[in-house]
C-alpha positions as CSV (number, residue, x, y, z in Angstrom):
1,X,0.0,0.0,0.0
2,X,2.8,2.3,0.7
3,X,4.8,2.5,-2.7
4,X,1.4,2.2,-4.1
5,X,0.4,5.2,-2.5
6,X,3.4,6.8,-3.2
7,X,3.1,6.1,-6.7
8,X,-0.5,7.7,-6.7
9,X,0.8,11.1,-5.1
10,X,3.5,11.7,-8.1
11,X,0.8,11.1,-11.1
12,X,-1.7,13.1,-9.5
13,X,0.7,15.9,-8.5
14,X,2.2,15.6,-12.3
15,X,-1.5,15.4,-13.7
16,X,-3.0,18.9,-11.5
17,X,-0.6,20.8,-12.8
18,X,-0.6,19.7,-16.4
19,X,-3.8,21.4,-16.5
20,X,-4.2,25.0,-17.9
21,X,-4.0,27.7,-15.3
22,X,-3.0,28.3,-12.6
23,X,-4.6,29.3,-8.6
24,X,-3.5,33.0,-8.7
25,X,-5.4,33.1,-12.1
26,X,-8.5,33.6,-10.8
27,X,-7.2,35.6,-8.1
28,X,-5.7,38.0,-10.4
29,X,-6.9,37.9,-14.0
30,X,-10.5,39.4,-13.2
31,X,-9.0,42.7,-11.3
32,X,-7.5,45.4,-13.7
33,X,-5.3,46.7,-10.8
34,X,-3.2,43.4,-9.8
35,X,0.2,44.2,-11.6
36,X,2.4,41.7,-13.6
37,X,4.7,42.1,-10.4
38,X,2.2,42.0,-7.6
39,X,1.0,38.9,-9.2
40,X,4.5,37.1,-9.3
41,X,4.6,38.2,-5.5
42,X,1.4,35.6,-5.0
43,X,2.6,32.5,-7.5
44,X,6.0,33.2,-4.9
45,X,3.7,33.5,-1.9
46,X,2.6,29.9,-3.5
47,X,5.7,28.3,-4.3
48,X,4.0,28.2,-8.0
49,X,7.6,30.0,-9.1
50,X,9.9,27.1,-8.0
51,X,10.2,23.9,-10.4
52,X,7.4,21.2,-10.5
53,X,10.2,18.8,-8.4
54,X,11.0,21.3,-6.2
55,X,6.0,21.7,-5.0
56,X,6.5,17.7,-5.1
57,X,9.0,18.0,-2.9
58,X,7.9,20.4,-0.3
59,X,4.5,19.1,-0.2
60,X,5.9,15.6,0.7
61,X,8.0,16.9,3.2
62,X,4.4,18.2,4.9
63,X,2.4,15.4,3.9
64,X,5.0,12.9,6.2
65,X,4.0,14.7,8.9
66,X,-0.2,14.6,7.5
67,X,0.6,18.2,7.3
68,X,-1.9,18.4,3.7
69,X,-1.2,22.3,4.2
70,X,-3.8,25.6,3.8
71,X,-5.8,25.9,0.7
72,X,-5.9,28.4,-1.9
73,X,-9.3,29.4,-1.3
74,X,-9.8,32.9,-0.2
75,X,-10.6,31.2,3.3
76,X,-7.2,29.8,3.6
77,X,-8.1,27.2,5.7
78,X,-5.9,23.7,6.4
79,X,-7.2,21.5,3.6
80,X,-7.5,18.2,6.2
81,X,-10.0,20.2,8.5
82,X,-11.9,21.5,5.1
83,X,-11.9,17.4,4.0
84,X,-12.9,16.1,7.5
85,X,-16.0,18.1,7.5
86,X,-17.3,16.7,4.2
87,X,-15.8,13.0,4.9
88,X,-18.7,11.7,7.0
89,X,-21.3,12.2,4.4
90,X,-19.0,11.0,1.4
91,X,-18.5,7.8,3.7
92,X,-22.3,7.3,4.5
93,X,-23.0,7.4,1.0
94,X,-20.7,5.0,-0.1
95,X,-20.9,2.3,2.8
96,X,-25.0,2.8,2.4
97,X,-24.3,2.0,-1.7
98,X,-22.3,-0.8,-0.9
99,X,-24.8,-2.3,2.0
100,X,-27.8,-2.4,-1.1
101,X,-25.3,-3.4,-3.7
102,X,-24.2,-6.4,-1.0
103,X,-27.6,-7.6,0.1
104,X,-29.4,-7.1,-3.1
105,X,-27.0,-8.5,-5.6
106,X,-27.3,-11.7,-3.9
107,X,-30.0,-12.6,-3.9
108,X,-30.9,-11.4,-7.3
109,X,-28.0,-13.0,-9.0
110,X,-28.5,-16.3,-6.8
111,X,-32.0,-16.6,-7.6
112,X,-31.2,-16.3,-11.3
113,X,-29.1,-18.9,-11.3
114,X,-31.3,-21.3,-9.8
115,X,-33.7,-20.6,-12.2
116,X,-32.4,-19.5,-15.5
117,X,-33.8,-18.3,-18.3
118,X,-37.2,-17.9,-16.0
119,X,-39.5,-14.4,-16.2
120,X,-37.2,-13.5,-13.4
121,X,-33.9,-14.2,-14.9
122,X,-35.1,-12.5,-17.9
123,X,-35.9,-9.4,-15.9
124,X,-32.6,-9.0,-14.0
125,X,-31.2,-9.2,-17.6
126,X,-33.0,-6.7,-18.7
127,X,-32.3,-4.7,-15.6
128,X,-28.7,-5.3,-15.9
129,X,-28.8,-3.6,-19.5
130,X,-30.5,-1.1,-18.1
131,X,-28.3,-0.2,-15.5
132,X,-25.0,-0.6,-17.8
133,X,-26.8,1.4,-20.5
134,X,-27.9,4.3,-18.4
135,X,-25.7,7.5,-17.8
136,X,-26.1,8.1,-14.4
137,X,-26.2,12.1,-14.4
138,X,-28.9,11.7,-17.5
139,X,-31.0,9.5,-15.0
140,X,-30.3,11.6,-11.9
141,X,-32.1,14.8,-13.5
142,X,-34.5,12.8,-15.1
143,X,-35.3,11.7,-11.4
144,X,-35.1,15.1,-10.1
145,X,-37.7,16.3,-12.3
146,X,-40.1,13.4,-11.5
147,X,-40.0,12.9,-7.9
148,X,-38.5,16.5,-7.1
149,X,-40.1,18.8,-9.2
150,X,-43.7,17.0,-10.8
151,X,-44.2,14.8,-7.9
152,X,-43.2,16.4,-5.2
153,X,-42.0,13.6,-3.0
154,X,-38.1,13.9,-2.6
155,X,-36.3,16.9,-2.4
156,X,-33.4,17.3,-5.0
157,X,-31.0,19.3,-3.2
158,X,-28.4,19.1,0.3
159,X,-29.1,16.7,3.2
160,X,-31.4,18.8,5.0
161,X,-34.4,20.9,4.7
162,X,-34.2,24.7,6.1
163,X,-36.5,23.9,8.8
164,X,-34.7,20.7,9.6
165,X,-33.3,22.0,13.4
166,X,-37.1,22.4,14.1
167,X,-38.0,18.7,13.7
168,X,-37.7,16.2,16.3
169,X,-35.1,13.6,16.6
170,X,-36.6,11.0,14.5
171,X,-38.1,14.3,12.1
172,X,-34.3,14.5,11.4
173,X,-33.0,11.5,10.3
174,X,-36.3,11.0,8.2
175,X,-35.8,14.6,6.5
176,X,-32.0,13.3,6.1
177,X,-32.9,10.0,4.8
178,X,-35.3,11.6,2.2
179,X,-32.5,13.9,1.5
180,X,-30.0,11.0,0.5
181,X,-32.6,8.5,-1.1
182,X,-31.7,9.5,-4.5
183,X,-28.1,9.8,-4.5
184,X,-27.6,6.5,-2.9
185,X,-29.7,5.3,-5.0
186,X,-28.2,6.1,-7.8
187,X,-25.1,5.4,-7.0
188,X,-25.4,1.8,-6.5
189,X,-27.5,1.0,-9.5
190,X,-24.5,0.5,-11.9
191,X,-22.4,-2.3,-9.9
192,X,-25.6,-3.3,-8.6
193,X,-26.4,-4.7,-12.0
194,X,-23.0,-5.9,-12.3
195,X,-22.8,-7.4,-9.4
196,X,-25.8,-9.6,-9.7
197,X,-24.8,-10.3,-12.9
198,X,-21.7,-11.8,-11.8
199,X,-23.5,-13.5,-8.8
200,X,-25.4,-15.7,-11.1
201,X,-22.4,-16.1,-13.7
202,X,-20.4,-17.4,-10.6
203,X,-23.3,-19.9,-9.3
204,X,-23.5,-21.5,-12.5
205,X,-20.3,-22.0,-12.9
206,X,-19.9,-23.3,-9.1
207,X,-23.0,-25.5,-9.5
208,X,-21.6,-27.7,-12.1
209,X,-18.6,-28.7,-10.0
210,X,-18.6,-31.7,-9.0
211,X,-18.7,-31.6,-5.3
212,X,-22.2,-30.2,-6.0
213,X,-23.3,-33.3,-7.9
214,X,-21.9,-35.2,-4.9
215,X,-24.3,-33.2,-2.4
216,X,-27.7,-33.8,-4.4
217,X,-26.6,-37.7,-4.4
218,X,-26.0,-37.3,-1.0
219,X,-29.5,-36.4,-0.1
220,X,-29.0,-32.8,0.4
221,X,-31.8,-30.4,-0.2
222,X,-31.3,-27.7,-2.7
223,X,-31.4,-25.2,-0.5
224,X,-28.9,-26.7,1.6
225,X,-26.7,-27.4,-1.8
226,X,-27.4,-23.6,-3.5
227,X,-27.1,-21.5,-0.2
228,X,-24.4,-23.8,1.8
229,X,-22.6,-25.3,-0.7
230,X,-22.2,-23.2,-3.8
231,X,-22.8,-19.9,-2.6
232,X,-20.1,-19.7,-0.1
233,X,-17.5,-20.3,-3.0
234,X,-19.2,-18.4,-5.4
235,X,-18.7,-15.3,-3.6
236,X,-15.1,-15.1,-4.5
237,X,-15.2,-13.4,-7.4
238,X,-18.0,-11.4,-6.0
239,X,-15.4,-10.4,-3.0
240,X,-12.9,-9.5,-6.0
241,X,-15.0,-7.4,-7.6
242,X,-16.6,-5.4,-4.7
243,X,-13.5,-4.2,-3.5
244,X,-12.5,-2.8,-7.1
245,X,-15.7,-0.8,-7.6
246,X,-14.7,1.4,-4.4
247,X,-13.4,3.7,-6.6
248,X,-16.1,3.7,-8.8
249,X,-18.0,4.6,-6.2
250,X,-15.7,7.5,-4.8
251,X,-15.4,9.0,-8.4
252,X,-19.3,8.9,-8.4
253,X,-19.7,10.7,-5.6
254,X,-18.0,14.0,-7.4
255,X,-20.8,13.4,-9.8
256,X,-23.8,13.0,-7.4
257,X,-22.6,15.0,-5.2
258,X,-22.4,18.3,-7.4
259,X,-25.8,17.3,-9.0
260,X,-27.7,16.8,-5.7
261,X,-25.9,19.5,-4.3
262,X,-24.3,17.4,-1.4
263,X,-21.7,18.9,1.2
264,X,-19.0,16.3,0.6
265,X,-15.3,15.2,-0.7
266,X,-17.1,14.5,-3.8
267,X,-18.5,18.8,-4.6
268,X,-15.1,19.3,-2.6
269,X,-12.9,17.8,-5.1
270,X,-15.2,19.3,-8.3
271,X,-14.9,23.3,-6.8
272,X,-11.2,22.2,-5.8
273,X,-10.4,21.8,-9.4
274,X,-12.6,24.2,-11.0
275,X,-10.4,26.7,-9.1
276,X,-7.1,25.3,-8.8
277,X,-7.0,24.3,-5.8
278,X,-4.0,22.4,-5.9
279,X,-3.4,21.4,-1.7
280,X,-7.3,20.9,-1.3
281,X,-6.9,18.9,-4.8
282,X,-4.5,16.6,-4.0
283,X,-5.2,16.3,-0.1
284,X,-8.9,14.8,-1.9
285,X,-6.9,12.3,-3.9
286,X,-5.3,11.1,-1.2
287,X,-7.6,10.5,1.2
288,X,-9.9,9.0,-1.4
289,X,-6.4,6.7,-2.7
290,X,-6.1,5.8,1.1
291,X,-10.1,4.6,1.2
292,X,-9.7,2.9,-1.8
293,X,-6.5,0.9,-0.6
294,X,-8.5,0.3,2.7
295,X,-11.0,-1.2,0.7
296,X,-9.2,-3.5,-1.3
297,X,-7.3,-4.7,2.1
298,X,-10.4,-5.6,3.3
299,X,-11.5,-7.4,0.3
300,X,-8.3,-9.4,0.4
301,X,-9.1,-10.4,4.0
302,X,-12.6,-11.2,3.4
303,X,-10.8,-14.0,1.0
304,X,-10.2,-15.9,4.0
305,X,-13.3,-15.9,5.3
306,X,-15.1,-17.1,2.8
307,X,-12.6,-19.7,1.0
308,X,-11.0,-21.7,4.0
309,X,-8.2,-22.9,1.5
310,X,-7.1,-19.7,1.4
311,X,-6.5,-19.2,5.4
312,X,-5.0,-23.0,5.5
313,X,-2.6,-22.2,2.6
């Protein structure tokens, strides 16, 4: 994880500032009375002057010490305090999407593999086209306009109404949850489909093994030879691909995030780089590199506890 991450820090870095413009642009380029020298007083001020190597360097030096420094917004506030205000909700969103992605993948894709080509394998087909097929910012509006706007029902905009510190306790986290129904939502419908996908793929495959064939002869029910024989080891793969699509979901969250108007790393990152940001920028990418690393961790772990060859070997 370490040279990973290290590796992660030096193509981001490299990538930031490969893009045109620069911080003390906007700063600078809309007032008619900041001078060529007052402005190369502020890219000094930034240690924009100094070679590319040279940033790299000093912000590694800080970042050893989790030191992400201030950012460039007018504020100027240390970028890790600015990040660990939005984290929470970035983090709910993403566990939440992984919880329905988990516990309804399952079932849909196991269920389709015990009985293909049925009406209801046919439909998760279908769904899973669907859900491949389907932008998710062209479906997001689309759903704004129908349950925000015509119906009414969800609101299509931050996690809380105006009113929401006069509700009660359980008034709050059902304004909150109405808040977040959409983007969470949304979020998981793509490896959702995927996922159950790959769940049935998997229990096919598992189910013509021949320990299975051994079970039915055995007298074993087929529950007892779908959901404690072949499921177990047909989650591998599942595992695999669970962590992977961590990122996916982290990268979604900029895109949910700015749509639904959402307070976290995700509209943090997108304003980051629409300004320039370059310490809020790359303290984002790290922290989100460190989640997705932590994720995969996990995922390896979870190996063991679903395939006991693995924890013998």
């Amino acid at each position: 994880m370490v040279p990973t991450m290290f590796g992660i820090t030096i193509i981001s870095f490299l990538i930031i500032h490969l893009a045109p413009g620069e911080p003390t642009d906007k700063m600078t380029d809309m007032n008619p009375k900041i001078s060529a020298a007052a402005k190369e007083k502020m890219r000094a001020m930034y240690n924009l002057d100094k070679p590319l190597h040279i940033q790299y360097g000093l912000w590694l030096k800080r970042f050893a010490v989790l030191d992400f420094g201030r950012s460039f917004s007018p504020d100027a506030r240390p970028v890790l305090d600015k990040i660990l205000e939005r984290m929470p909700v970035t983090i709910f969103i993403n566990v939440a999407s992984l919880a329905i992605i988990l516990f309804l993948s399952l079932p849909i894709g196991v269920l389709s593999a015990i009985k293909p080509n049925s009406w209801f394998d046919r439909g998760s087909t279908l769904f899973v086209f669907l859900g491949f097929s389907t932008p998710g910012f062209w479906l997001a509006l689309l759903l704004m306009i129908l349950f925000g706007v015509h119906l009414g029902w969800l609101p299509v905009s931050g996690i809380r109404s105006i009113n929401h510190d006069d509700f009660t306790a359980f008034g709050k986290i059902i304004d909150i949850t109405r808040h977040l129904l959409m983007p969470i939502l949304l979020s998981s419908l793509t490896s959702l489909a995927f996922m159950s996908r790959l769940t049935r793929q998997s229990m096919l495959e598992v189910t013509k093994q021949d320990y299975i064939t051994t079970a039915r002869s055995k007298g074993c029910s087929e529950n007892s030879v779908y959901y404690h024989h072949a499921l177990r080891n047909a989650l591998l793969p599942l595992v695999t691909v669970l962590g992977l699509s961590i990122p996916g979901l982290i990268g979604g969250s900029v895109i949910f995030e700015t749509i639904f108007s959402i307070p976290g790393m995700g509209q943090l990152f997108f304003e980051s780089v629409m300004s320039r940001d370059y310490p809020m920028v790359m303290g984002v990418l790290v922290i989100g590199s460190g989640l997705t690393l932590i994720g995969n961790l996990t995922a390896d772990v979870c190996y063991g506890l679903v395939d006991p060859r693995i924890r013998y070997e």
